[in-house]
NUMAR-376134 format. One line per 2 residues: number of its first residue (from 1); their letters; for each residue x, y, z of C-alpha. Coordinates in nm, 3 decimals, padded with zeros to 5 digits. Example, Ala and Ser with C-alpha at 12.3 -4.5 7.8 and 13.67 -1.06 7.14 Angstrom:
NUMAR-376134
1) AS) 01.230:-00.450:00.780 ~ 01.367:-00.106:00.714
//
This chain:
NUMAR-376134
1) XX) 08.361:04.885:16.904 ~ 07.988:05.024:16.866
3) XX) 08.008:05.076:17.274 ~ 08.296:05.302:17.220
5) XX) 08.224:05.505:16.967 ~ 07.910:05.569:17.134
7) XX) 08.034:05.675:17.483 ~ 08.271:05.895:17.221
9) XX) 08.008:06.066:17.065 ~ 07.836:06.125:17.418
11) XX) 08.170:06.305:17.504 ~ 08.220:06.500:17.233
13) XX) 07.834:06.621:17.304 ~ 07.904:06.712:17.641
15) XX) 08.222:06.862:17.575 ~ 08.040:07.078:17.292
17) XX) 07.776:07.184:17.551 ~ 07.998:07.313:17.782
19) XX) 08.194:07.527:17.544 ~ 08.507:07.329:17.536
21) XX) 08.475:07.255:17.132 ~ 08.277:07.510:16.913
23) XX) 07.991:07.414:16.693 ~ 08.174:07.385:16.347
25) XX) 08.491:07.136:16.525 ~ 08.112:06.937:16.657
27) XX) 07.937:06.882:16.326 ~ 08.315:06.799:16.189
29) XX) 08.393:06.583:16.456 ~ 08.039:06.415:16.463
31) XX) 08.061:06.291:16.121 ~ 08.410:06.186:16.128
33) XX) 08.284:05.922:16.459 ~ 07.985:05.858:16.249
35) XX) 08.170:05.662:15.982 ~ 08.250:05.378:16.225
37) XX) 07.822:05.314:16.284 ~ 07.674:05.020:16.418
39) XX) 07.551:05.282:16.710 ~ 07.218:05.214:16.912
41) XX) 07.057:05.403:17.163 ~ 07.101:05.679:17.276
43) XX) 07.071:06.026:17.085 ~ 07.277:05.979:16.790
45) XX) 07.127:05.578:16.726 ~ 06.970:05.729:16.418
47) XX) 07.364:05.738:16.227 ~ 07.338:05.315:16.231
49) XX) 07.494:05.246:15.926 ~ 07.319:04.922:15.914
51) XX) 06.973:05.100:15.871 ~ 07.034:05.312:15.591
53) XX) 07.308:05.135:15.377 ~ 07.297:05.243:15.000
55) XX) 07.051:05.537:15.073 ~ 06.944:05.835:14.950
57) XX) 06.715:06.115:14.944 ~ 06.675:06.435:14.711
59) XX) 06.713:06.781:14.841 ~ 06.588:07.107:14.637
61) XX) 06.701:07.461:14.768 ~ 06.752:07.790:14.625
63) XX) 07.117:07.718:14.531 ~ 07.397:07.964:14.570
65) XX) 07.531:08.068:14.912 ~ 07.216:07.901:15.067
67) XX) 07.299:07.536:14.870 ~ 07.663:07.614:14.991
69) XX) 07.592:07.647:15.344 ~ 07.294:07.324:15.358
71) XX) 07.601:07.110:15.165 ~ 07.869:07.163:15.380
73) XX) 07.705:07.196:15.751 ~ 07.457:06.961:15.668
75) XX) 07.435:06.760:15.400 ~ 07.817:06.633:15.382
77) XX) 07.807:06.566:15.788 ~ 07.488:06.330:15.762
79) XX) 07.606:06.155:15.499 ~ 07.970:06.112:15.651
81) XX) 07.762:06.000:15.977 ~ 07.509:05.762:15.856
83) XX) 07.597:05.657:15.477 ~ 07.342:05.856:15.307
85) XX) 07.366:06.016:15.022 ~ 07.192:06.355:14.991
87) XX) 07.096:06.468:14.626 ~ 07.138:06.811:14.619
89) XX) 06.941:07.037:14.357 ~ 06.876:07.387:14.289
91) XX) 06.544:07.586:14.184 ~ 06.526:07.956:14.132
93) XX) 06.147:08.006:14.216 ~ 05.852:07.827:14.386
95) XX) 05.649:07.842:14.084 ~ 05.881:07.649:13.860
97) XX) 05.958:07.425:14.061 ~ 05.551:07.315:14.212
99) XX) 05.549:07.379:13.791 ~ 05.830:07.021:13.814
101) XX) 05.660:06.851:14.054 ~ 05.338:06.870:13.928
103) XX) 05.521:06.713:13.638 ~ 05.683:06.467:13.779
105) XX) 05.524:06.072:13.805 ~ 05.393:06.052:14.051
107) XX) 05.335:06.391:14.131 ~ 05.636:06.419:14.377
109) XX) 05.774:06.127:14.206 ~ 06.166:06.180:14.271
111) XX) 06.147:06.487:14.462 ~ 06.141:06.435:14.840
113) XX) 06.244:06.739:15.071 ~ 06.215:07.089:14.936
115) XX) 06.340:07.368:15.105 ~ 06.009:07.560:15.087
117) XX) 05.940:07.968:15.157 ~ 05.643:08.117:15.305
119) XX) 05.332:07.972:15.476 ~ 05.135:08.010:15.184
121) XX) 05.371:07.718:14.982 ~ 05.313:07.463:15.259
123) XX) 04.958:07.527:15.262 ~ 04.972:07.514:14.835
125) XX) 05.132:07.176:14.865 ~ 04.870:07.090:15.161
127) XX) 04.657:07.145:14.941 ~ 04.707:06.958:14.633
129) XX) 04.786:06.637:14.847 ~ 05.159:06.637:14.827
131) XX) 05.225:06.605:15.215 ~ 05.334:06.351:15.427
133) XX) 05.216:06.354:15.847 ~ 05.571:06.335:16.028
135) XX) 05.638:06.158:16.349 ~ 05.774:06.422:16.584
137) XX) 05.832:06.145:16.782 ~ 06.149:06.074:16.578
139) XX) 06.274:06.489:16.535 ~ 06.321:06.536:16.878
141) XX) 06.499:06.878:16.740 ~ 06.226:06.994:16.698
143) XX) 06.038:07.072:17.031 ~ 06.330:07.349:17.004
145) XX) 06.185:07.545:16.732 ~ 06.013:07.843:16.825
147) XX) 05.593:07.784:16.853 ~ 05.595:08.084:16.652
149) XX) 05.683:07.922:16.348 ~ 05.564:07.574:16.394
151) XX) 05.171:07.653:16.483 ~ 05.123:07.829:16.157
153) XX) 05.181:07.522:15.987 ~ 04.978:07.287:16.180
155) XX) 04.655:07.514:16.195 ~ 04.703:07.434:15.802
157) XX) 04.738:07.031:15.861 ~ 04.536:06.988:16.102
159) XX) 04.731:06.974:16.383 ~ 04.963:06.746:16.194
161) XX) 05.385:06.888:16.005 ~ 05.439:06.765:15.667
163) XX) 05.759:07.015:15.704 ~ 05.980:07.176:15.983
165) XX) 06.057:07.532:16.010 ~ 06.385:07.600:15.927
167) XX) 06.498:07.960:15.869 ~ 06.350:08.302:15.873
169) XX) 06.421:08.627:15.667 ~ 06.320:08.925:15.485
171) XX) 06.256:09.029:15.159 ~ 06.363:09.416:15.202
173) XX) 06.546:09.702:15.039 ~ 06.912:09.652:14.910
175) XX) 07.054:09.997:14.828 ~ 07.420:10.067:14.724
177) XX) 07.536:10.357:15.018 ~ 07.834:10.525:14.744
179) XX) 07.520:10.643:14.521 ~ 07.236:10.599:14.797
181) XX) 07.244:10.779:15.175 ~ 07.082:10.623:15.448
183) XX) 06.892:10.961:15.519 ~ 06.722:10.886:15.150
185) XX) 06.650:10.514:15.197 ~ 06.476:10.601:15.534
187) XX) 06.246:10.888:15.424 ~ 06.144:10.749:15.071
189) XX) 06.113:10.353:15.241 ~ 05.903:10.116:14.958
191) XX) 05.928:10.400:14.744 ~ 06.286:10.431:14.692
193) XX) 06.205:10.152:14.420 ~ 06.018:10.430:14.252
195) XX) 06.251:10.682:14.291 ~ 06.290:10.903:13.955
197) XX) 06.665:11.004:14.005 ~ 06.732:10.598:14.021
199) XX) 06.605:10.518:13.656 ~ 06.753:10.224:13.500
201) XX) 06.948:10.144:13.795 ~ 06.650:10.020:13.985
203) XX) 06.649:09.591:14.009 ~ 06.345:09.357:14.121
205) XX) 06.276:08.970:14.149 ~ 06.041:08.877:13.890
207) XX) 05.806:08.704:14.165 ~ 05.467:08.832:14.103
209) XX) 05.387:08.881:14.516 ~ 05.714:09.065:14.591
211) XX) 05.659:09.326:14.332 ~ 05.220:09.357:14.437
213) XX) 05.349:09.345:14.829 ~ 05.578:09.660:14.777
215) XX) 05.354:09.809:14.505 ~ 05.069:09.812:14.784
217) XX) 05.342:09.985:15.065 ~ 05.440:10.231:14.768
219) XX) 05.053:10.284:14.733 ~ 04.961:10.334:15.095
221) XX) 04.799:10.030:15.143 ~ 04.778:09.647:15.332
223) XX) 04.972:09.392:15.158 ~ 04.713:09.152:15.219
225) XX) 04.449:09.337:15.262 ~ 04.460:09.568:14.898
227) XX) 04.175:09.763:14.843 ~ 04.299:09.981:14.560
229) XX) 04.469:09.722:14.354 ~ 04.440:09.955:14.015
231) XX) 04.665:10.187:14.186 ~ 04.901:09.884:14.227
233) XX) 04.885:09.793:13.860 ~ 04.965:10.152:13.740
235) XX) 05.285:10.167:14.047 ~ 05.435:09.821:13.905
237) XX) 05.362:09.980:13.505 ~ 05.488:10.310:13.622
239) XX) 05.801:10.135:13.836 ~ 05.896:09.894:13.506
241) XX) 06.016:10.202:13.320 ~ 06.280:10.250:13.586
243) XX) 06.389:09.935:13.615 ~ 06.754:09.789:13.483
245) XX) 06.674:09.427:13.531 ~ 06.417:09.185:13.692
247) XX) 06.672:08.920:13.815 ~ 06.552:08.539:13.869
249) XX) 06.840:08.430:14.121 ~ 06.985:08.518:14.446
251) XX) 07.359:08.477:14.244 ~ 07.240:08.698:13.959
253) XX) 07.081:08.954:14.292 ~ 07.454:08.945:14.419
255) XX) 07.612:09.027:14.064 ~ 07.351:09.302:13.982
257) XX) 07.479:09.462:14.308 ~ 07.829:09.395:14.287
259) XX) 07.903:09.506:13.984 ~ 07.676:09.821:14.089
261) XX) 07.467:09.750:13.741 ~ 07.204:09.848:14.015
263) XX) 07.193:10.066:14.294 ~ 06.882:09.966:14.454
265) XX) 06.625:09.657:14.462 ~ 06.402:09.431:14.657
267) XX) 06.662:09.172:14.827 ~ 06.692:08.885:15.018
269) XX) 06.825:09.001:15.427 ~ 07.028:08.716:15.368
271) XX) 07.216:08.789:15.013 ~ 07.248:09.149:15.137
273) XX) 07.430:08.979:15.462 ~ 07.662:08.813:15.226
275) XX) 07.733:09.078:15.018 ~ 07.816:09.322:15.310
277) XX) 08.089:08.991:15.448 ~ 08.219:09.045:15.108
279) XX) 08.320:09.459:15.211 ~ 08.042:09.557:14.954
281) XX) 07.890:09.880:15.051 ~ 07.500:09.752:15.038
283) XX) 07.288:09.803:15.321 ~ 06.933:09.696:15.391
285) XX) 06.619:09.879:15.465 ~ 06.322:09.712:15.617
287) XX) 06.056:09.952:15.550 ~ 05.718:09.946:15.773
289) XX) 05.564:09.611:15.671 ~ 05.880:09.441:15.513
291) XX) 05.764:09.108:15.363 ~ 05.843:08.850:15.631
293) XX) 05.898:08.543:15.540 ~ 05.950:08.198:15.708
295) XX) 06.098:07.860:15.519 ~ 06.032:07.493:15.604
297) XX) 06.162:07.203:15.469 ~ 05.869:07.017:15.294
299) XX) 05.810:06.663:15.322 ~ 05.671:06.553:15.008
301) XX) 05.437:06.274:14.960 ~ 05.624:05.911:14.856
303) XX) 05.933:05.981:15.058 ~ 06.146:05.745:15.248
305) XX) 05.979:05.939:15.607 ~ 06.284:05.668:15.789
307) XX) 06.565:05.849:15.601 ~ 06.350:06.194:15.581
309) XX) 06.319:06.199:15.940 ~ 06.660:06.134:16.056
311) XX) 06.793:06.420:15.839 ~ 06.544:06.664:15.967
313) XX) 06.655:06.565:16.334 ~ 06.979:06.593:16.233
315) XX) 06.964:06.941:16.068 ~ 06.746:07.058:16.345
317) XX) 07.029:06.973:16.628 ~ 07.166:07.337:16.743
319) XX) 07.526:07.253:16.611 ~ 07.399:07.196:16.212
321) XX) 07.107:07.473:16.246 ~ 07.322:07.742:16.363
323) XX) 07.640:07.691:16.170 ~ 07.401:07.666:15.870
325) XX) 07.260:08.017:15.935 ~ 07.595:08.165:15.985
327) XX) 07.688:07.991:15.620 ~ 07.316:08.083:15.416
329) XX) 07.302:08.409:15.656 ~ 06.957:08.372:15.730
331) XX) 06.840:08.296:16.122 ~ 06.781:07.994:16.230
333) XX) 06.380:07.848:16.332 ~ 06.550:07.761:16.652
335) XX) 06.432:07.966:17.012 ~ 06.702:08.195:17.124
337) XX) 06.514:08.170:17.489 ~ 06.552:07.800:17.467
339) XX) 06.885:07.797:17.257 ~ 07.214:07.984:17.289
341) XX) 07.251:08.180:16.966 ~ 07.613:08.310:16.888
343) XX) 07.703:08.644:16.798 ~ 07.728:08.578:16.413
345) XX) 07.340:08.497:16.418 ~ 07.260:08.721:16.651
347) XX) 07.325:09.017:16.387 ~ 07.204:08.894:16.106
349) XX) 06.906:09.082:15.952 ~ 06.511:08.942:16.066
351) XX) 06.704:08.800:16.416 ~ 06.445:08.829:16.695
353) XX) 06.565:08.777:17.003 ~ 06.244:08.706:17.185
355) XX) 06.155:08.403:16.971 ~ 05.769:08.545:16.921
357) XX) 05.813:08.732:16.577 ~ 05.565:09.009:16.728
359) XX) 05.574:09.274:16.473 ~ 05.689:09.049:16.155
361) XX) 05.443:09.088:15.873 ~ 05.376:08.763:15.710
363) XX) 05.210:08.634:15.395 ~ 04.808:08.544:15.416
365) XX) 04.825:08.169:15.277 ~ 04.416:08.228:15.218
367) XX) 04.449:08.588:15.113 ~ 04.743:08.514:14.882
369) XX) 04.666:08.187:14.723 ~ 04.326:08.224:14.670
371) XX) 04.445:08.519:14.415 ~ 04.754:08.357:14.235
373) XX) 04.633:08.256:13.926 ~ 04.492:08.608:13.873
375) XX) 04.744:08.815:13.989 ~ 05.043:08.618:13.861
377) XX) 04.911:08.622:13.496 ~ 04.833:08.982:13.561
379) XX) 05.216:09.085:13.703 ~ 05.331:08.877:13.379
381) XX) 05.147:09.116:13.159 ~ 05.246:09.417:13.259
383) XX) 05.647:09.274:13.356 ~ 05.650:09.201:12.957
385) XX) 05.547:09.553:12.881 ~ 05.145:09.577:12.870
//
């Protein structure tokens, strides 16, 4: 029985690389054959139901569409495949949550993978010793990934992954184009979130980097290299008389827009995708220096790296990664030179097609972190009206 259902799992990946099933029929298909288990060898021996009976492992992500699209191209496949349950929760920012698992006992304690964003969160968990050295060995997936992503983490682990790159995106300009023209959006770039004629229909996140890293473009200046960073704290004082709401979620970012209780706001690439599928009329700016931003799925000290492991492969194999950054509308960590992207991906906002990033401006884990404490309490301040 085993023998079979593995010679039918090598044909259904055959007949998946040569275009005869699409990728959503695969992952379906995959899990269905994955039920039967008892597999060995091979590529998909890491499904043997015998190794991972009664299972589980915690997931955190940023909810919403994203938690949507992880659940149902990822999450419900594995477990259908190999028995294992994945614990899916939500956070709304990185601060709360370090905030819970700083909390928990041990630190970590029940939280295993965490669906991290920006260099400068791996290299905060790094850091305070909540990381784990993977066996690449056993993510095969992920010699796929483009070196652009993965080095960045390593030079901060020493040449070792406590995470694996997993998406990319942009935290740009959402503007409503019934009350906004693109001619505007262009010429006024980080300072259409200043804009006078806007007041009270202006939105931001309440993260204390996005609103210093587009007060600095407003101001002229290097997001991580500020040299005038009074002139910051007067833009952000200045800019929180205009503003209708600092929202805390990607779903309350979608309603603020939808319901056109803002016409403009710092925005997730991947929320504004969404909302354009949906036939709203929001577009999105990337103004000269757009925050870039990368996410990884973080390890986190204490976990089960057996279980961890196989789900990373497994979310890292081209049929899961892509259909989960059609769902979550945010491109994949996957090369497009050694990967075939589809079309969906292909247009989705912060694609690059050359797999090098060239030209993305990232976060400075040093620059960044080294200022958080100071800043953060500082953005707090003035966000609460001094």
């Amino acid at each position: 029985m085993a023998k079979d259902m593995e010679h039918q799992l090598e044909t259904l990946k055959e007949k998946y690389q040569s275009g005869e099933i699409g990728r959503r029929d695969f992952v379906k298909y995959l899990g269905m054959a994955g039920i039967a288990a008892g597999l060995t060898g091979g590529p998909f021996a890491y499904f043997a139901k015998n190794a991972f009976a009664a299972k589980s492992i915690r997931f955190d992500g940023w909810g919403g569409v994203v938690s949507e699209a992880f659940k149902k191209h990822a999450f419900e496949p594995f477990t259908k495949a190999s028995g294992i349950q994945v614990i899916d929760g939500e956070f709304g920012d990185m601060d709360t949550y370090l905030t819970r698992v700083k909390a928990s006992f041990p630190p970590g304690g029940e939280f295993n993978l965490a669906h991290l964003s920006g260099v400068f969160d791996y290299a905060r968990y790094i850091g305070l010793g909540y990381g784990v050295e993977l066996d690449e060995s056993k993510i095969p997936n992920l010699a796929n990934v483009m070196t652009a992503m993965v080095q960045p983490y390593k030079s901060i682990s020493k040449g070792k992954l406590s995470a694996v790159p997993y998406d990319l995106g942009q935290t740009g300009i959402a503007y409503n184009t019934k009350h906004i023209s693109k001619e505007k959006a262009e010429k006024l770039g980080a300072s259409l979130l200043w804009e006078k004629d806007l007041k009270k229909k202006l939105g931001s996140w309440t993260d204390w980097r996005t609103n210093i890293w587009y007060a600095a473009l407003h101001t002229g200046q290097s997001p991580n290299e500020v040299k005038d960073l009074d002139a910051v704290w007067n833009a952000l004082r200045e800019q929180r008389d205009l503003m209708k709401k600092y929202w805390s979620s990607g779903a309350e970012l979608m309603n603020l827009l939808a319901n056109e209780e803002i016409y403009a706001t710092v925005a997730w690439s991947g929320r504004v995708a969404a909302l354009q599928e949906q036939g709203h009329p929001i577009a999105f700016l990337a103004p000269k220096n757009c925050y870039s931003w990368q996410e990884c799925i973080f390890v986190l000290k204490g976990t089960d790296l057996e279980v961890a492991q196989k789900l990373l492969n497994f979310m890292l194999e081209p049929a899961c990664s892509l259909a989960v950054a059609e769902g979550q509308k945010y491109p994949s960590s996957l090369d497009p030179t050694k990967v075939p992207m589809s079309d969906a991906v292909k247009k989705l906002p912060a694609f690059d097609p050359t797999g090098k990033l060239d030209g993305y401006l990232f976060a400075d884990p040093d620059y960044w972190n080294s200022r958080q404490v100071d800043w953060a309490e500082k953005w707090d301040r003035i966000r609460a009206g001094a």
